[in-house]
C-alpha positions in Angstrom: 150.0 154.3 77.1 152.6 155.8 79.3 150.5 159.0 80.0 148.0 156.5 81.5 150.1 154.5 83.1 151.9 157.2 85.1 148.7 158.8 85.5 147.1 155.6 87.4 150.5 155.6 89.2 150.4 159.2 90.5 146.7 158.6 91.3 148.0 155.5 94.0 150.7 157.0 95.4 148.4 160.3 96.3 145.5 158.2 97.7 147.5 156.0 100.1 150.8 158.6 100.7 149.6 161.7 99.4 146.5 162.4 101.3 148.0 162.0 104.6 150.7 164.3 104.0 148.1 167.0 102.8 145.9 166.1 105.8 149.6 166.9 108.0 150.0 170.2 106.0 146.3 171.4 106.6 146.3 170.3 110.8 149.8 172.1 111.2 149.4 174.2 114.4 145.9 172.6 115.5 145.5 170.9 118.4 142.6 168.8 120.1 140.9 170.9 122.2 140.2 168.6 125.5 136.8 169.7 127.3 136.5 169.9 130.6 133.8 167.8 132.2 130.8 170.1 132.9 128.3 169.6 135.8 125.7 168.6 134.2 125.3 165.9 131.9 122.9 165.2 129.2 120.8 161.9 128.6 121.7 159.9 126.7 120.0 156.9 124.8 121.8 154.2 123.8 121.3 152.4 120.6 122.1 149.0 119.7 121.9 147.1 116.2 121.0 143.8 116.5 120.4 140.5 113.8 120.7 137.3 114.8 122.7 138.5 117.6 121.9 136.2 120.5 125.3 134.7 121.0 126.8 138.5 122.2 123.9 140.7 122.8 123.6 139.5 126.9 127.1 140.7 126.8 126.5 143.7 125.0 123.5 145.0 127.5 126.0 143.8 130.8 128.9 146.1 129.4 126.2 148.9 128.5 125.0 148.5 132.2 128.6 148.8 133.6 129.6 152.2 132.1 130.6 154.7 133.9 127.9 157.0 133.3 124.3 157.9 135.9 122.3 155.0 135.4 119.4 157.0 135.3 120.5 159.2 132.2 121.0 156.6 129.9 118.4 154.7 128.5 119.2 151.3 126.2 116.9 150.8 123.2 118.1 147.7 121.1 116.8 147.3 117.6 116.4 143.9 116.6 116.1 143.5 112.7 114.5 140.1 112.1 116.3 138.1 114.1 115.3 134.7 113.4 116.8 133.4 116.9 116.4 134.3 120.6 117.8 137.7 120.3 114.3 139.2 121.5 113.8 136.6 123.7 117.1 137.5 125.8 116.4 141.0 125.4 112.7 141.2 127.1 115.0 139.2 130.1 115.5 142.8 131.0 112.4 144.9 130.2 112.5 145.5 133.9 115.9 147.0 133.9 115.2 150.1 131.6 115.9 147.9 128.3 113.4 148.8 125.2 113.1 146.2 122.1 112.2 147.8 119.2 111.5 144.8 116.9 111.1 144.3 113.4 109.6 140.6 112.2 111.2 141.3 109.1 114.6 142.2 108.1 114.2 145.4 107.1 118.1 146.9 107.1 120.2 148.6 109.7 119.5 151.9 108.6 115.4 151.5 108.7 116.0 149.6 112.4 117.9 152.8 113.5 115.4 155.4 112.2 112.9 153.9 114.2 114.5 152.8 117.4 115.5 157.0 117.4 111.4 157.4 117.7 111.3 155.6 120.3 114.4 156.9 122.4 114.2 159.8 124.2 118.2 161.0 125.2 120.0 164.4 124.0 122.9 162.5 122.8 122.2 159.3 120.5 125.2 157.0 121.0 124.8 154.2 118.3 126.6 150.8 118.6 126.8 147.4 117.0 125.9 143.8 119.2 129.6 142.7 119.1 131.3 146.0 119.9 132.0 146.0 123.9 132.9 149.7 125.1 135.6 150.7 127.6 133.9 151.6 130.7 134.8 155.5 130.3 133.5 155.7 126.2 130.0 157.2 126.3 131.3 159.9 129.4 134.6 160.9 126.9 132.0 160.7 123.7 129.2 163.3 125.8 131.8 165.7 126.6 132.9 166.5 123.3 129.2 167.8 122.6 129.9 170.6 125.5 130.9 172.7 122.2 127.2 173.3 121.0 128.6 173.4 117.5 129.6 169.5 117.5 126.8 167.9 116.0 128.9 163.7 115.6 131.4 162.1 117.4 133.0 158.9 116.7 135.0 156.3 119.1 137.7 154.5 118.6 137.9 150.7 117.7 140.3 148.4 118.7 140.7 144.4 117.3 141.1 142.1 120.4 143.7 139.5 120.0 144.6 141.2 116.5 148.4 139.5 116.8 146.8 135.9 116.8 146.0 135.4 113.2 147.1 137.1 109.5 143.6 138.7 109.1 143.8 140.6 112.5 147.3 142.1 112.2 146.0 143.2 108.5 142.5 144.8 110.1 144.5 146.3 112.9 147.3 147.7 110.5 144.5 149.0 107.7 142.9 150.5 111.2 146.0 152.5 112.3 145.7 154.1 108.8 142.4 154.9 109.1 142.6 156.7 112.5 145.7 158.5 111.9 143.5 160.4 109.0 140.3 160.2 111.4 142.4 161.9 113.6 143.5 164.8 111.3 140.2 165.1 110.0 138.9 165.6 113.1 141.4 168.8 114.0 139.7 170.1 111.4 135.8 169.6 112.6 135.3 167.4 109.3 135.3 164.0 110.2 134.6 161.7 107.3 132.2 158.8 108.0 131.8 157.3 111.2 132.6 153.8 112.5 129.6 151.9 113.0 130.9 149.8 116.3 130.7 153.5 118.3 129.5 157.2 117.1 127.2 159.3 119.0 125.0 162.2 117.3 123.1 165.2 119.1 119.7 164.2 118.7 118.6 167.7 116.9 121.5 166.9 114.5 119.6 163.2 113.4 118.6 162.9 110.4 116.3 160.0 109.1 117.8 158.0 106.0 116.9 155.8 103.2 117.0 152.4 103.6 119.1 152.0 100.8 121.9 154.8 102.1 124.8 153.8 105.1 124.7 155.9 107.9 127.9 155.5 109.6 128.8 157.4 106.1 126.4 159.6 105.2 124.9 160.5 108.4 128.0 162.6 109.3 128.2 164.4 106.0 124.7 165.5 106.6 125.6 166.8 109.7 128.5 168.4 108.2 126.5 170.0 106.0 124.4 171.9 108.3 127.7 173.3 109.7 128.3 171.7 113.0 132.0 169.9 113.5 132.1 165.7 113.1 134.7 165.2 115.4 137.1 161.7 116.7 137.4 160.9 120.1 140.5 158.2 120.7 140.3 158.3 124.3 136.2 157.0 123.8 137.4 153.3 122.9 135.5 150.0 121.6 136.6 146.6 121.5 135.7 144.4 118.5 136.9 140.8 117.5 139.0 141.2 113.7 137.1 139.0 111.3 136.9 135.5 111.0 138.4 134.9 107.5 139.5 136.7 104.4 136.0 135.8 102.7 133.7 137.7 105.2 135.9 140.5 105.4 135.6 140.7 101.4 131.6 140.4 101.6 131.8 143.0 104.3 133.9 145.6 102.5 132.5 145.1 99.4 128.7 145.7 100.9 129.9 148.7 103.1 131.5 149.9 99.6 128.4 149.8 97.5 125.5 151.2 100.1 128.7 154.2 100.3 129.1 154.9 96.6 125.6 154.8 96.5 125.0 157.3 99.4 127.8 159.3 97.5 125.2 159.7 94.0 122.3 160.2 96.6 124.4 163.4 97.8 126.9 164.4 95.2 126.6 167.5 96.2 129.1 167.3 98.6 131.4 166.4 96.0 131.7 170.2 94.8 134.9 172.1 96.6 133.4 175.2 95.5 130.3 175.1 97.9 131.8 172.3 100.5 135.7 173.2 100.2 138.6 171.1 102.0 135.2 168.6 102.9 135.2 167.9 99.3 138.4 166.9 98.7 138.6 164.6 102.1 135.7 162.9 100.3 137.4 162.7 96.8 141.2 161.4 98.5 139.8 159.3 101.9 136.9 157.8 100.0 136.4 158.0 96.2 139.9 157.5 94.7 140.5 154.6 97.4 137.5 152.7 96.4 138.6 153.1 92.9 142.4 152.2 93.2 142.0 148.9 91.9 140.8 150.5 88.4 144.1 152.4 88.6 145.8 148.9 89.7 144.4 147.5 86.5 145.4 150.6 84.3 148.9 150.3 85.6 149.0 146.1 85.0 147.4 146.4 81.4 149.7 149.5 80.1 152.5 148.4 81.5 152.3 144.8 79.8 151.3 146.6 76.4 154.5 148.6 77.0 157.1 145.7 77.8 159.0 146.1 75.0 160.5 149.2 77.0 163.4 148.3 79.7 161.6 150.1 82.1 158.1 148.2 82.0 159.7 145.3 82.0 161.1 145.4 85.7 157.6 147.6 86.1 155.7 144.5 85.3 157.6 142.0 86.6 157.1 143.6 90.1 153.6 143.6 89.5 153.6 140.0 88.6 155.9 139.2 91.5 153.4 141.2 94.0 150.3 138.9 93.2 152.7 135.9 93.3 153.2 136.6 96.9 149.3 137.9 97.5 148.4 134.2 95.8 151.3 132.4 98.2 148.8 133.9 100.8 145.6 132.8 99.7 146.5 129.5 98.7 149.3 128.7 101.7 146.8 129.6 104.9 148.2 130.9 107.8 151.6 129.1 107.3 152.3 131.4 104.7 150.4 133.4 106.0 152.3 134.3 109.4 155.0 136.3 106.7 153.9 140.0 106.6 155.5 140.0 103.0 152.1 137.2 101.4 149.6 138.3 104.2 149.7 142.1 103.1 149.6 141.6 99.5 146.8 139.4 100.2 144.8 141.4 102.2 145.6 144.3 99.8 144.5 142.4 97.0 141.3 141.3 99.1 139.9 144.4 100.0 140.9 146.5 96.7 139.2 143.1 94.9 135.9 144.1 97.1 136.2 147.1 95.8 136.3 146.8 92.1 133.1 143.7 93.0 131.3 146.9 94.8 131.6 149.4 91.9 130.5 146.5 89.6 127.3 145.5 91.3 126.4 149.4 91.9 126.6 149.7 88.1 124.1 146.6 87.5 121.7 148.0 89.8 122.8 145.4 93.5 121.5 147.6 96.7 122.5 146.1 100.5 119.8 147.2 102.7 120.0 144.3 104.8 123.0 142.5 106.2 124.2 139.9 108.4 127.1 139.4 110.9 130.4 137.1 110.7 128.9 135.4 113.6 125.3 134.0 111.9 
């Protein structure tokens, strides 16, 4: 029982401690390499995701229209998946202006709606964006120029929560998101970027690859790419703004949906799983992704062992502290954001949110659940 315990322990610390200090070791010496802008730049076609999006997409197409890139190299191609409201309605508003609708009748699944609305674009560079996600007006020109090295086949932006200080759910987004990018970032130094952030990536258009319905492109897309050796690279200075989520229930359904199409990408393409043919770009996808999603198996391991083993001095303070944590995670469900303005209930909460999402995703890909549709916090 100890052996497991300590082993579940171990497997914790590495995925949330470990792996960043390996990522350190690895980067030691690199350094971003900043391109200069070239003379001439490519076309560019930008695509949007949209369902049931007609409270933001006006927005959306305005801030497309105001970056700071030759209007008459980018092209806008929204894809509206089965909007049941006036999302095509406002769209065809600006047929006239160089906007394409792509519309499906049916909701058919973000991944689907993108194939098709790459058909129909015609840029070099494909920069893909969600309805909600408003880009600084510099993004797509700082995205482009990365693609100057022919040998960069994906690039993702940088997102960043709006008003993430005003609620418990928005400092936890923004402070899971500074994790994320300091690895992103790491990654990136060395040309292996894993998975992409749907709000803002861009892909050379002879690097696209169709997918399954069924798989998550902002995931698999870039290991794809990977795979036929061009660099996935981060760009921080290419920047997208994004709302945090609304409550701790959406952002559940969202992380547990994300996690299931990902896993199930991940036994769609196990073969990047094998160090000996994909190296270092295996074990970024074992530490970043696979252990993560799994931590709240080792969570469970180390709650279940150490109450068997309570007779031991040790495992008692052991699981006391694990009692004590979900005491203060259930303080921040149950208190709202009372409670939840102390960092010491809303980050157990949100800890025990997301790695609860998790466990629910691993679950439902085990009894067969697929998301190929989805919806937004906003419907």
């Amino acid at each position: 029982m100890e052996i497991i315990f300590f082993i579940c322990l171990c497997l914790i610390i590495y995925t949330y401690f470990g792996y960043p200090l390996v990522l350190i070791f690895m980067t030691m010496g690199k350094k971003e390499t900043i391109p200069v802008q070239g003379k001439k730049l490519p076309t560019v076609s930008f695509i949007i995701s949209a369902h049931n999006e007609e409270t933001v997409i006006e927005k959306k197409i305005l801030n497309t229209f105001g970056l700071d890139y030759p209007k008459d190299l980018i092209e806008i191609v929204v894809a509206s998946d089965g909007s049941q409201d006036h999302t095509p309605e406002i769209v065809r508003n600006f047929n006239g202006c160089g906007v394409k609708l792509v519309e499906f009748r049916e909701h058919v699944g973000k991944t689907i709606a993108q194939n098709e609305a790459v058909r129909q674009s015609t840029g070099e560079i494909l920069v893909f964006s969600d309805a909600n996600s408003m880009f600084d007006k510099q993004a797509v020109k700082e995205l482009v120029m990365k693609f100057q090295d022919q040998q960069v086949g994906c690039v993702c932006g940088e997102l960043r929560y709006r008003n993430s200080e005003t609620s418990s759910i928005g400092k936890s987004e923004s402070t899971y998101w500074k994790y994320e990018q300091f690895c992103k970032k790491h990654e990136s130094l060395l040309g292996s970027l894993l998975g992409v952030n749907g709000a803002i990536y861009s892909v050379r258009r002879t690097c696209f690859i169709e997918l399954d319905k069924n798989i998550i492109s902002d995931f698999v897309l870039p290991m794809e790419i990977y795979g036929l050796h061009y660099k996935v690279l981060y760009c921080s200075t290419a920047i997208a703004y994004e709302n945090p989520s609304n409550s701790y229930r959406n952002e559940f359904r969202r992380k547990k949906r994300i996690i299931v199409r990902s896993l199930y990408g991940l036994l769609k393409k196990g073969r990047f799983l094998n160090p000996l043919t994909f190296g270092f770009f295996a074990i970024e996808i074992w530490s970043h992704k696979l252990l993560r999603w799994f931590v709240p198996v080792f969570l469970l391991g180390m709650f279940f062992t150490s109450l068997l083993l309570i007779h031991n001095d040790l495992f008692i303070y052991v699981f006391a502290l694990q009692v004590l944590f979900y005491v203060f995670a259930m303080i921040g469900m149950v208190g709202g954001e009372t409670a939840r303005s102390f960092s010491f209930f809303y980050i157990p909460y949100y800890f025990s949110v997301i790695n609860l999402a998790a466990f629910m995703a691993i679950v439902e890909l085990i009894i067969g659940k697929r998301y190929r549709t989805w919806s937004t916090d906003r419907n």
